[in-house]
C-alpha positions as a Markdown table, in Angstrom:
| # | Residue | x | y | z |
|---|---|---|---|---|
| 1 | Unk | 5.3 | 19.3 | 25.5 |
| 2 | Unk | 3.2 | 21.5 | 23.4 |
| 3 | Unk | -0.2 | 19.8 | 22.1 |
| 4 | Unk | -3.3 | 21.7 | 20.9 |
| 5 | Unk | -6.6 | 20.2 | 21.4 |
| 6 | Unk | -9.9 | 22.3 | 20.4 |
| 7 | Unk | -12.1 | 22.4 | 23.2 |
| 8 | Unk | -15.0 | 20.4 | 20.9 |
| 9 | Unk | -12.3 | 17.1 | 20.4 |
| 10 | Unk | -12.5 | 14.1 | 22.8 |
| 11 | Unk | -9.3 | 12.8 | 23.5 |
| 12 | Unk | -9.1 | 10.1 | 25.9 |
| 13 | Unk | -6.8 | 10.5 | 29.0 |
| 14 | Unk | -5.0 | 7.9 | 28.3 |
| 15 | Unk | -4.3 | 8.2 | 25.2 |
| 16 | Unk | -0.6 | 8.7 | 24.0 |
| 17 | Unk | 0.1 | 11.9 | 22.7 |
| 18 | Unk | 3.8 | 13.3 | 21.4 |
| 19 | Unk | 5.1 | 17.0 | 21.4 |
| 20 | Unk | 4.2 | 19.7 | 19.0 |
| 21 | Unk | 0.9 | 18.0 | 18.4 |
| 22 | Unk | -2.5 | 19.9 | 16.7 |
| 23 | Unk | -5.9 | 17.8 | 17.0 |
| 24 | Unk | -8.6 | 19.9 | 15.8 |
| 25 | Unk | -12.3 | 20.8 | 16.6 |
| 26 | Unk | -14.5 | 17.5 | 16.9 |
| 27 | Unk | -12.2 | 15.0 | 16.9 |
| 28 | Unk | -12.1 | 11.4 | 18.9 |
| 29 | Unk | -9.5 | 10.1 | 19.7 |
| 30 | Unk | -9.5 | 6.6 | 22.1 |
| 31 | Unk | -7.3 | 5.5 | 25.0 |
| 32 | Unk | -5.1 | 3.0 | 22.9 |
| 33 | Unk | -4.1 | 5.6 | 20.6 |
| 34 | Unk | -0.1 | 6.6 | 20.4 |
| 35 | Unk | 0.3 | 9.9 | 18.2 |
| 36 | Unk | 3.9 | 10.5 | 17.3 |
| 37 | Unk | 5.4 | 14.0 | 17.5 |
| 38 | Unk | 4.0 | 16.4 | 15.3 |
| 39 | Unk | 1.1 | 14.8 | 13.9 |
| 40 | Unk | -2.0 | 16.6 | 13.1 |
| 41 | Unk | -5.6 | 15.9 | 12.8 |
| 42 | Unk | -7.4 | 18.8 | 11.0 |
| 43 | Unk | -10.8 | 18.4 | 12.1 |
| 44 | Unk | -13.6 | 15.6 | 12.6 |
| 45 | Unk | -11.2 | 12.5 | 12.4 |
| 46 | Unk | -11.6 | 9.2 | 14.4 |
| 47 | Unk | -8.6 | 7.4 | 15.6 |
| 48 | Unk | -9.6 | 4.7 | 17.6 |
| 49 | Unk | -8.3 | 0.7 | 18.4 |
| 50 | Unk | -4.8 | 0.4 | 19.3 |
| 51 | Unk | -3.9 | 2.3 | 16.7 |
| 52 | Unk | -0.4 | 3.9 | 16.4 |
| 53 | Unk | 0.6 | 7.1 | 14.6 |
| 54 | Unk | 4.0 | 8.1 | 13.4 |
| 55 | Unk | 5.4 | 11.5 | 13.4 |
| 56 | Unk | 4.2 | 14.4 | 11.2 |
| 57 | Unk | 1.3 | 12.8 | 9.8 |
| 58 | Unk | -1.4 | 14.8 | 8.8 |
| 59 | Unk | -4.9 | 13.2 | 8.6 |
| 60 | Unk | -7.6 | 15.4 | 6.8 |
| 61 | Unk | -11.3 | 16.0 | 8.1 |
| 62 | Unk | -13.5 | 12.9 | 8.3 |
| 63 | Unk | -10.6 | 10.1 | 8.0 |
| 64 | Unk | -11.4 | 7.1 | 10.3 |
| 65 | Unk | -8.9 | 5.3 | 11.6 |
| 66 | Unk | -8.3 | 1.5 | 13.7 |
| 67 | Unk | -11.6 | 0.8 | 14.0 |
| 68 | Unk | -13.4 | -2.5 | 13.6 |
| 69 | Unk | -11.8 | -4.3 | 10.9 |
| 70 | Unk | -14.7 | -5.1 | 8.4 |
| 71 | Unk | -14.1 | -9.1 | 8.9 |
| 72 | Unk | -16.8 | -11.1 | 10.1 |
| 73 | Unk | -14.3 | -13.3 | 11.4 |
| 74 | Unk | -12.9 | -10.8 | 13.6 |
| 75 | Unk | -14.0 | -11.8 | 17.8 |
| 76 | Unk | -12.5 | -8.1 | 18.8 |
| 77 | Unk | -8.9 | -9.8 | 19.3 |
| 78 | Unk | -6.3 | -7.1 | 20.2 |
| 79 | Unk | -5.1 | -6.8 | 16.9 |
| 80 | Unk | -3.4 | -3.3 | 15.9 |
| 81 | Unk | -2.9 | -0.3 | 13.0 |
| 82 | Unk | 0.6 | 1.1 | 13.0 |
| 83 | Unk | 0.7 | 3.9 | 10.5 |
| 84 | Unk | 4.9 | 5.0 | 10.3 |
| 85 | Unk | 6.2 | 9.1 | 10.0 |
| 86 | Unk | 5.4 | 11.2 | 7.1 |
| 87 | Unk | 1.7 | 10.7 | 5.7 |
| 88 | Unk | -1.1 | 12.3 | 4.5 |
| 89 | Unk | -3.9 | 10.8 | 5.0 |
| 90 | Unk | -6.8 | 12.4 | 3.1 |
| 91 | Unk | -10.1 | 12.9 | 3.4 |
| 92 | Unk | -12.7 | 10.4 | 4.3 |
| 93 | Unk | -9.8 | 7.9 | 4.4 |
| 94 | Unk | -10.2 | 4.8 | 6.2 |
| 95 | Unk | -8.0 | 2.2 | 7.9 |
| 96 | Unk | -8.5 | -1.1 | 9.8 |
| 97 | Unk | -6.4 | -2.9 | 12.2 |
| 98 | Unk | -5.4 | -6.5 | 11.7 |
| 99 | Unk | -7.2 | -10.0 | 12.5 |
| 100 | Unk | -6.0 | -13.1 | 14.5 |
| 101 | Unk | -5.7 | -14.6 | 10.4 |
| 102 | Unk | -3.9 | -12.2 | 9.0 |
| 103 | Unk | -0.8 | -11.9 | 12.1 |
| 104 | Unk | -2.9 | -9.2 | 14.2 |
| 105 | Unk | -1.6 | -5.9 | 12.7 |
| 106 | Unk | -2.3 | -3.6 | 9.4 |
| 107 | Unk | 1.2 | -2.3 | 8.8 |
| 108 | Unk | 1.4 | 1.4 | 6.8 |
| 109 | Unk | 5.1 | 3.1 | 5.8 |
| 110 | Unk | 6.6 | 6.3 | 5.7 |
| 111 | Unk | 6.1 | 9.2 | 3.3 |
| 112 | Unk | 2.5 | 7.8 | 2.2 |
| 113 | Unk | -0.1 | 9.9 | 0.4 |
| 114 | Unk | -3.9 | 8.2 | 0.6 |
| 115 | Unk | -6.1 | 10.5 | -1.2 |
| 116 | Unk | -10.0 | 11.2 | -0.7 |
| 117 | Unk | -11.6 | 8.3 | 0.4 |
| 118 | Unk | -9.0 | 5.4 | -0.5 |
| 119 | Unk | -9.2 | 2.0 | 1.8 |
| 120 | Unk | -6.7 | -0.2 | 3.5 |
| 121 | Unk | -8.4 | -3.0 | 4.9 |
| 122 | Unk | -7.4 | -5.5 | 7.8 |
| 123 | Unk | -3.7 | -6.8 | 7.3 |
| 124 | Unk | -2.8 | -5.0 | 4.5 |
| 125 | Unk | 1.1 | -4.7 | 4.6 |
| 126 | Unk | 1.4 | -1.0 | 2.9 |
| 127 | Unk | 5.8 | -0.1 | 2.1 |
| 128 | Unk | 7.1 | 3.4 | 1.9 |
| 129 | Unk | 6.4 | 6.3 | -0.7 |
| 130 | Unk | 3.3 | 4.7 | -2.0 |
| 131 | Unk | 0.2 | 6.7 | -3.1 |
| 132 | Unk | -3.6 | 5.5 | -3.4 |
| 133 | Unk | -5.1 | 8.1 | -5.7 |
| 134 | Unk | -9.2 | 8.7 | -4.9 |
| 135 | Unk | -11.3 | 6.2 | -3.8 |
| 136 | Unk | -8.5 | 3.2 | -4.0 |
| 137 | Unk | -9.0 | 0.3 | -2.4 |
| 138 | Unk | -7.2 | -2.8 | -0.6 |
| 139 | Unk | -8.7 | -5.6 | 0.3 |
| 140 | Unk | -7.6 | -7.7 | 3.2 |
| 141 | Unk | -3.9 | -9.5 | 3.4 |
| 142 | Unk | -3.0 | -6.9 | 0.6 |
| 143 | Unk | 1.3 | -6.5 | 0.3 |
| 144 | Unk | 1.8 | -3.4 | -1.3 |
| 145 | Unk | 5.8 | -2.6 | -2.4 |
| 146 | Unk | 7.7 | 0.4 | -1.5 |
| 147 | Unk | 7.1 | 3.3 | -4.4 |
| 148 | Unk | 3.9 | 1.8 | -5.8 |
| 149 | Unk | 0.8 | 3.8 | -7.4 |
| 150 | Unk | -2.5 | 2.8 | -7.6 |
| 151 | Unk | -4.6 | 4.8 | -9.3 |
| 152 | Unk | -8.3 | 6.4 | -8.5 |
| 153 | Unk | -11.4 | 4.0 | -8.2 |
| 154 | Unk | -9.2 | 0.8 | -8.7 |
| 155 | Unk | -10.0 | -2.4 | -6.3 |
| 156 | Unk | -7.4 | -5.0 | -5.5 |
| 157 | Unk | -7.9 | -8.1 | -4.6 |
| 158 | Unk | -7.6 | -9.8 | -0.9 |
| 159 | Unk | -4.1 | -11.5 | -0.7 |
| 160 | Unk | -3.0 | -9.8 | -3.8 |
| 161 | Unk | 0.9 | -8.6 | -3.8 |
| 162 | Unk | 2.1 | -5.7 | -5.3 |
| 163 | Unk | 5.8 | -5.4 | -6.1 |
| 164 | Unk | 8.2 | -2.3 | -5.7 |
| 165 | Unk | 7.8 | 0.7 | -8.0 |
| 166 | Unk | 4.3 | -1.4 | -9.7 |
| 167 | Unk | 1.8 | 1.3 | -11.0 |
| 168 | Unk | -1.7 | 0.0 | -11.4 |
| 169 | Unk | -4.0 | 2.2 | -13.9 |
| 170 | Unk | -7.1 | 3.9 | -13.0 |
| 171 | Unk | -10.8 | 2.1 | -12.3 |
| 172 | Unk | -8.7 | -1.2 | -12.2 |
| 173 | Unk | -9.7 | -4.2 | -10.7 |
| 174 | Unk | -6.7 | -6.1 | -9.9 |
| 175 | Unk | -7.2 | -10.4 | -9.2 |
| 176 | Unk | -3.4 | -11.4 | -9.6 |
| 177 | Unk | 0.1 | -10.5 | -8.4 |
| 178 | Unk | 2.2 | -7.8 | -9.9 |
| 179 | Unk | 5.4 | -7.9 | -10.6 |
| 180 | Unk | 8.2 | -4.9 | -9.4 |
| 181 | Unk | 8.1 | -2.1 | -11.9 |
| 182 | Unk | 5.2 | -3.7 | -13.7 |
| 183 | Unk | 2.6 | -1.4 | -15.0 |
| 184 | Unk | -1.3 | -3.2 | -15.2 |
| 185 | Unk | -4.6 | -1.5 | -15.9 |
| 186 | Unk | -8.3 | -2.6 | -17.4 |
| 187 | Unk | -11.5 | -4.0 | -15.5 |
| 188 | Unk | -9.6 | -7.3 | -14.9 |
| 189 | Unk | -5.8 | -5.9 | -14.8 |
| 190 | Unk | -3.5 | -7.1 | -17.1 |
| 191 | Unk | 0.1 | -6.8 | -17.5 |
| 192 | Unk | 0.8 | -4.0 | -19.6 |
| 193 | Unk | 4.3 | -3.1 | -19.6 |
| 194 | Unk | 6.9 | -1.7 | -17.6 |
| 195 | Unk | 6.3 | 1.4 | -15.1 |
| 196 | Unk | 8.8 | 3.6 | -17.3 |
| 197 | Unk | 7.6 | 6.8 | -15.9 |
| 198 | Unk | 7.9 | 5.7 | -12.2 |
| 199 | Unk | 11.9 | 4.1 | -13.4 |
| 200 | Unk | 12.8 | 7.3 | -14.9 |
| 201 | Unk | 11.1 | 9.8 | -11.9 |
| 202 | Unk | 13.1 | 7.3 | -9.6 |
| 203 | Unk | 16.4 | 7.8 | -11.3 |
| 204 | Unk | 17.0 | 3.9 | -12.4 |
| 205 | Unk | 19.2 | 4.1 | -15.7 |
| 206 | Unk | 19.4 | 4.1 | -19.4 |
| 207 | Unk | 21.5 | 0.5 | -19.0 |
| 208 | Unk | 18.9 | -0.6 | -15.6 |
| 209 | Unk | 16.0 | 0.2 | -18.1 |
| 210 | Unk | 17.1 | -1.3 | -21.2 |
| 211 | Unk | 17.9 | -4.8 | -18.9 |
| 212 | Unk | 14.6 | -4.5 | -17.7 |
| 213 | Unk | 12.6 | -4.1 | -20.8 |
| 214 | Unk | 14.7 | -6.9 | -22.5 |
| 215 | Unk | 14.3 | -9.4 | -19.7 |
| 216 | Unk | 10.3 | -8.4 | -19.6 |
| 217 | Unk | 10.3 | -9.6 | -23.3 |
| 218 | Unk | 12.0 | -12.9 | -22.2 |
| 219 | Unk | 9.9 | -13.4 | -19.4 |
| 220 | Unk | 6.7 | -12.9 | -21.0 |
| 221 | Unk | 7.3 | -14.2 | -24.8 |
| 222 | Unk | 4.8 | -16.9 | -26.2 |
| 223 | Unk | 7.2 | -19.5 | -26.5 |
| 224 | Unk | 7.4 | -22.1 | -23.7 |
| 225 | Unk | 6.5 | -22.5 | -20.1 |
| 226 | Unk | 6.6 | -19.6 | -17.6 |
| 227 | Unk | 9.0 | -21.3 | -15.7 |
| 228 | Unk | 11.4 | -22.3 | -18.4 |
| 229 | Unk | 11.2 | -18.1 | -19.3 |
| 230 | Unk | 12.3 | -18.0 | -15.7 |
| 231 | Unk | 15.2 | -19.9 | -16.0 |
| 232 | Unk | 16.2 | -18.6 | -19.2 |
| 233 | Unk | 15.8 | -15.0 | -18.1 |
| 234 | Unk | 18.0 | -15.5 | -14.9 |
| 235 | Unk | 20.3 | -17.2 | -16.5 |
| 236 | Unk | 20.8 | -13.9 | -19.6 |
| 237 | Unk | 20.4 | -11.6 | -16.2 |
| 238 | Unk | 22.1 | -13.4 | -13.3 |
| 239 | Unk | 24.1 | -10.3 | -12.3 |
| 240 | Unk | 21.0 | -7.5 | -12.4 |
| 241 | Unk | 19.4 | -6.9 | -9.3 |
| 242 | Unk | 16.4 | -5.3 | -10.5 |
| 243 | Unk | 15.2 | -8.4 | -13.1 |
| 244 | Unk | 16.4 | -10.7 | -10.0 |
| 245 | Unk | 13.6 | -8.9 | -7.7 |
| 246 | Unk | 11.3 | -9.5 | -10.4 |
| 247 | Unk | 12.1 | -13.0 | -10.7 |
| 248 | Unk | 12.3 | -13.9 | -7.3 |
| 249 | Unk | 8.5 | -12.1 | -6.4 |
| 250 | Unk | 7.2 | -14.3 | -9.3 |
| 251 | Unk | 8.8 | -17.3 | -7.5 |
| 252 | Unk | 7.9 | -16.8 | -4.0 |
| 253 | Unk | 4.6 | -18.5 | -2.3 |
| 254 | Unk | 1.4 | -16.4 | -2.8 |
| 255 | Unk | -2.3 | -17.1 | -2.8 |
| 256 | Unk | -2.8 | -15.3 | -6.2 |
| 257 | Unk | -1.1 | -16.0 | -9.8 |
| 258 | Unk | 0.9 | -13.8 | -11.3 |
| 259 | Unk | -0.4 | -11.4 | -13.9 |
| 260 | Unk | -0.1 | -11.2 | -17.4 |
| 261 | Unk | -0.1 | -10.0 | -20.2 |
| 262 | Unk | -2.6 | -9.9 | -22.7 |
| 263 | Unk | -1.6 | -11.4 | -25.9 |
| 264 | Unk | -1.3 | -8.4 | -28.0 |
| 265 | Unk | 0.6 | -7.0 | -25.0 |
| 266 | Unk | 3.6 | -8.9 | -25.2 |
């Protein structure tokens, strides 16, 4: 087992460390801590709680990790962080584990990129791929979809859910669900489209895209109820997975409504 620890970081004895692993000069690390093989904490980062670190993430100089959640509620119940294989975590990111109301555990993906200072709060459910761009925040109970951007300075509301491939728009403040693939931005987010950039940089095609933006229309015309849209839009699109996720996100239980767009957005 070959791990490198500067003689300036405090790692506790107990801690659980993999092979091939770098921690650098005045880092703490506590004795609940698992760090998967490979990982690598470049200088000055805290890792503390039971926090647990999958392989070959990288966390950048003053990142702090599993701490206390920042939950008044919270009565130091053993709640936990589990951050999965691939990251980058940035600098002057933070992290909090989870809170006897939110299922004990904050739950991070693979292949993650959290830029300078971005936040994921206590029970945050964060997928794969997904990228918080500077300063990006989550607020508690946050679901976040695999492939989903949110861009610099935005906020998003506690118990908000984000769905697969969403893209939220810089300095946004975001109240309401989002639907897969949906694209929202302004100071109270609205629906604003489609993520067409993200479809095309994922390699959905020219048919997927078209069903998609035609079903979008459908779903979010002026005439009628939202949940006759619904019907009628499953029923033009019954056989396409991609307007069916869409459709069945809107349908499933949430705290938050769905949002929408504005009305010379649709």
């Amino acid at each position: 087992m070959v791990v490198s620890i500067h003689a300036s970081a405090i790692v506790d004895p107990k801690a659980q460390l993999g092979t091939n692993i770098s921690i650098g000069p005045f880092c703490t690390v506590g004795p609940d801590v698992k760090l998967g093989d490979g990982v690598q904490l470049v200088s000055h980062v805290v890792v503390g709680g039971r926090t647990t670190i999958g392989a070959k993430t990288t966390i950048y100089p003053f990142a702090s990790l599993g701490l206390r959640p920042q939950d008044l509620k919270f009565k130091d119940e053993p709640s936990t962080l589990e951050i999965g294989a691939n990251n980058q975590i940035r600098e002057q990111v933070t992290m909090n584990p989870g809170t006897e109301g939110g299922g004990m555990a904050t739950r991070v993906g693979d292949n993650g990129l959290f830029m300078v200072g971005a936040h994921v709060a206590h029970d945050c459910k964060v997928g794969n791929n997904v990228v918080l761009a500077n300063n990006a925040t989550l607020a508690g109970h946050v679901s976040v979809g695999d492939f989903v951007i949110v861009g610099g300075l935005s906020a998003v509301h506690q118990f908000v859910r984000i769905g697969p491939f969403a893209i939220i728009g810089g300095m946004s403040g975001v109240e309401k669900d989002v639907i897969p693939f949906g694209l929202v931005k302004g100071e109270r987010a609205h629906l604003a489209g489609l993520n067409m950039v993200g479809l095309e940089r994922r390699g959905f095609g020219r048919d997927e895209v078209r069903a998609l933006r035609s079903a979008y229309r459908m779903l979010f015309a002026h005439e009628g109820t939202l949940a006759e849209r619904i019907e009628e839009t499953q029923a033009h699109y019954k056989d396409h997975a991609q307007v069916t996720q869409i459709l069945d996100f809107i349908r499933a239980s949430s705290d938050r409504p769905v949002c929408q767009p504005k009305q010379d957005d649709e």
